[in-house]
Each structure stands twice: as structure tokens, then as C-alpha cells.
N, C-alpha and C positions, 0 to 999 in steps of 0.2 A: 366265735362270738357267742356260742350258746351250745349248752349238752344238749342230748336226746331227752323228748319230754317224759322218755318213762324212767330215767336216769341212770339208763344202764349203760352209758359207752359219751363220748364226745362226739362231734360233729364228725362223719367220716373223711371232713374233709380238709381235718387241722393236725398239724402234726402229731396231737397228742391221739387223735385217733385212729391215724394211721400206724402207729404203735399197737396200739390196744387192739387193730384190727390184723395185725402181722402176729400178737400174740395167738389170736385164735384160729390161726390158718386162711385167713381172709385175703391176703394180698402175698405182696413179692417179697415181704420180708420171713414169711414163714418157716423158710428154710434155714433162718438164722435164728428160730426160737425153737428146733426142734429138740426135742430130751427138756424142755423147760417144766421146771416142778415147783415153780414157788415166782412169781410176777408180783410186785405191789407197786402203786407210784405214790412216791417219796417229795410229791412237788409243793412247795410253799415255802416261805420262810426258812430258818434254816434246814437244811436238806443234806442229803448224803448222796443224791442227785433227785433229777426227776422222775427215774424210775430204778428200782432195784432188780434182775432178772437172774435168778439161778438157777442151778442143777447139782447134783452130784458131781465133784469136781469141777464147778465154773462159776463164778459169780461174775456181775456184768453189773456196772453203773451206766445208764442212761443220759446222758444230756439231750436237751432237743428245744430248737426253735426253728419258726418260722416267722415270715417277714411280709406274710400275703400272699396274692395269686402271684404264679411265675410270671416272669418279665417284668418287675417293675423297680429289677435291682441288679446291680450289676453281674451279679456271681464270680466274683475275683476279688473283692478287696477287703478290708481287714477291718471294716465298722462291725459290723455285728457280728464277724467271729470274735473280735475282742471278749464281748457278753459271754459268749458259750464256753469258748477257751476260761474265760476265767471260773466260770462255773466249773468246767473240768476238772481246774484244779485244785480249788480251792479248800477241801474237803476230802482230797484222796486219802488222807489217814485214816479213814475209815477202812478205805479197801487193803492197808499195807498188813502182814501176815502180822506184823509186831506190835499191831494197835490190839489197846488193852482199856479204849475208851469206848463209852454207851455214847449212843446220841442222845439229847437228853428228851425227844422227841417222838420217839418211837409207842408210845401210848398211840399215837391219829394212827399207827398204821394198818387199825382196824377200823376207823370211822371213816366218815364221806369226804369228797373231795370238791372242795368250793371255791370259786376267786371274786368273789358280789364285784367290785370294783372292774374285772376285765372281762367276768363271762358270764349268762344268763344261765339259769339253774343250775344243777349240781350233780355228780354223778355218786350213787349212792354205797358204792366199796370202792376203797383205795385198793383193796385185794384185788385182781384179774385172774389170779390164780394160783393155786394150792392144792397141789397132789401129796401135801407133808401131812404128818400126823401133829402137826402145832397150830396151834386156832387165838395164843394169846399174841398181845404185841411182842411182849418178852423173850415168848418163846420162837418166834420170829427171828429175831434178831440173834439170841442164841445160837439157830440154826448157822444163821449165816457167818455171824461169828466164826461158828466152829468150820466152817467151810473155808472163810477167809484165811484161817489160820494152817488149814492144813498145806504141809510143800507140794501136793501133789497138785490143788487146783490152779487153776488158772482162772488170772484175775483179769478183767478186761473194762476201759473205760471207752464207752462210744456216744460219738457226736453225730444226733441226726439232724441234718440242717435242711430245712426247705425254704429255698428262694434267697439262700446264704452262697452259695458256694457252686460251683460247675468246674468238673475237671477238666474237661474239655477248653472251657477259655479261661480256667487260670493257667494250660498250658501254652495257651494261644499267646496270653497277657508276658509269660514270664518269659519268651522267643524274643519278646519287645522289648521284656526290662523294664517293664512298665512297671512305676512305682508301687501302689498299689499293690499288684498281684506279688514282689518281693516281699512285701511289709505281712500279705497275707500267708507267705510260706515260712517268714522267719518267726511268725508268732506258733501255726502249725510248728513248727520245728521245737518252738520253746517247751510245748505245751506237750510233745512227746516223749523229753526229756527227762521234763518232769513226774511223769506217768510211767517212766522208763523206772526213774530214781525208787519206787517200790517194785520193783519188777512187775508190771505190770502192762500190757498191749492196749494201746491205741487203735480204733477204727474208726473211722469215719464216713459217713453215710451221706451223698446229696447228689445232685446232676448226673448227668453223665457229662 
């Protein structure tokens, strides 16, 4: 609902800042940003996800939503992975080693990050973080560019969902056959296909 009033981080307690706080060693996610040399979130309008995360041989596209406090949604069924999954994929050309297109966006990905319509104030760098010797937007992008491109890294797209998803009862759900939790693995299944279709891994991130 609202950033930090000194506007260095999100709410710690919204997906986007549970990111931001797994990039800086603060939570359970840290051990999945470790070797990270270059974090920006890439969220608005057209996007190349919500956040971009690499390293020397890894680039990583971000998705992520949440849905509110837990419990107040089912965690098995396929409304609002629709959203995310489509967000997945929509855009993976960016991460396939043969794209040879700019976004044409990548200027904000030195400025601030703001939503007036869904969140009170603003968080004052899209950057989280930069251990590179590139400080432009261009040169940003180039980096990653040249990363994407190379055969040796590995490119990876992940879905952090809170209050979407639980492994646990969609495995419960799918013992049942219960519709729903079907609809919600045949779309997972769509959406790794097509993340497959650039050689690329799929993770996903929610419940246990």
C-alpha cells in the first residue's frame, strides 16, 4: 500500500519487498541472490519483467505478485496465475540469446520507481544493486545484453507468488481432480514450455 517514508525499499511486507529484502541478505530468499552483481526492477508498463537479476553467467527475469494477507485465497487455482503466467511470457524475447531488440524503455532504468494510482510514495532507485563498472541505462542493458547472449549463461524466468499458489494443496487439489487445481498445472505446464521454447528454466517461488 505504501513505500518506506525515506524511500529507500517497499513495505517489508509486500512482495516487492520481500525481493528487495532477499536481494540484500535480509530474509530466506538470499541464498538464491548470492554472486548477484547487477538487480534493477523493471516494473511498469511495458516491462521485461518486474525485476531483472544477474551475474556473470545468469540472467534472471522476475515476476511477482501477491493477492494480500495469506488465507484469504484459495492457493490452487488458476485466477491469478493467469496474470503472472501471462506476464512470464509475454516478453521472454528479451531473455532468448537471438534477440537483437532494445527495449525501448530502458532510459527509467535509472530513475525512481512510482505507481500514484496503487501505492503511496515512491522508492527513489530502480537500481538495488550494481557491483558493474556501468552507471548508464544503456550501458545496463548492454551488459545484460551481452550476457544473454553468451551460450555459456543461464537464463532463468521466476514466479514469486504470495497468496497465489501452495504446493502442498495444489497437491492435495490434484489427488481430487479437482478442477481448478488441473486448470492451474495445465497453465504452469503452458507457461514452461514456452520458457523452455528459448532455452530457458522456469522457477517458481510460493507456499509450501
Amino acid at each position: 500500500e505504501k513505500c518506506l517514508a525515506d524511500r529507500s525499499d517497499w513495505d517489508p511486507n509486500s512482495i516487492f519487498g520481500f525481493i528487495s529484502r532477499g536481494l540484500r541478505g535480509l530474509n530466506n530468499m538470499r541464498n538464491e541472490f548470492r554472486g548477484v552483481d547487477l538487480a534493477i526492477c523493471d516494473d511498469m508498463g511495458t516491462e521485461c519483467a518486474d525485476f531483472i537479476v544477474s551475474q556473470k553467467n545468469r540472467v534472471v527475469f522476475i515476476h511477482a505478485k501477491g493477492v494480500g494477507r495469506e488465507g484469504r485465497v484459495a492457493h490452487y487455482g488458476a485466477g491469478k496465475l493467469t496474470d503472472v503466467c501471462g506476464q512470464a511470457t509475454k516478453n521472454i524475447r528479451y531473455l532468448s540469446m537471438f534477440n537483437h531488440l532494445k527495449p525501448k524503455h530502458v532510459k527509467r532504468f535509472v530513475g525512481p520507481w512510482s505507481s500514484p494510482t496503487t501505492t503511496e510514495g515512491s522508492v527513489k532507485s530502480r537500481i538495488l544493486l550494481n557491483r558493474t563498472d556501468c552507471k548508464t541505462a544503456d550501458n545496463l542493458w548492454e551488459l545484460l545484453h551481452e550476457r544473454i547472449q553468451d551460450p555459456g549463461t543461464t537464463r532463468e524466468v521466476w514466479m514469486v507468488l504470495g497468496g497465489i499458489l501452495s504446493k502442498k494443496r495444489l497437491g492435495e487439489e490434484l489427488k481430487k481432480s479437482t478442477p481448478e487445481a488441473v486448470q492451474a498445472v495445465t497453465l504452469l505446464h503452458g507457461t514452461l514450455a514456452a520458457i523452455g521454447s528459448i532455452d530457458a528454466k522456469l522457477r517458481v517461488f510460493c507456499h509450501e
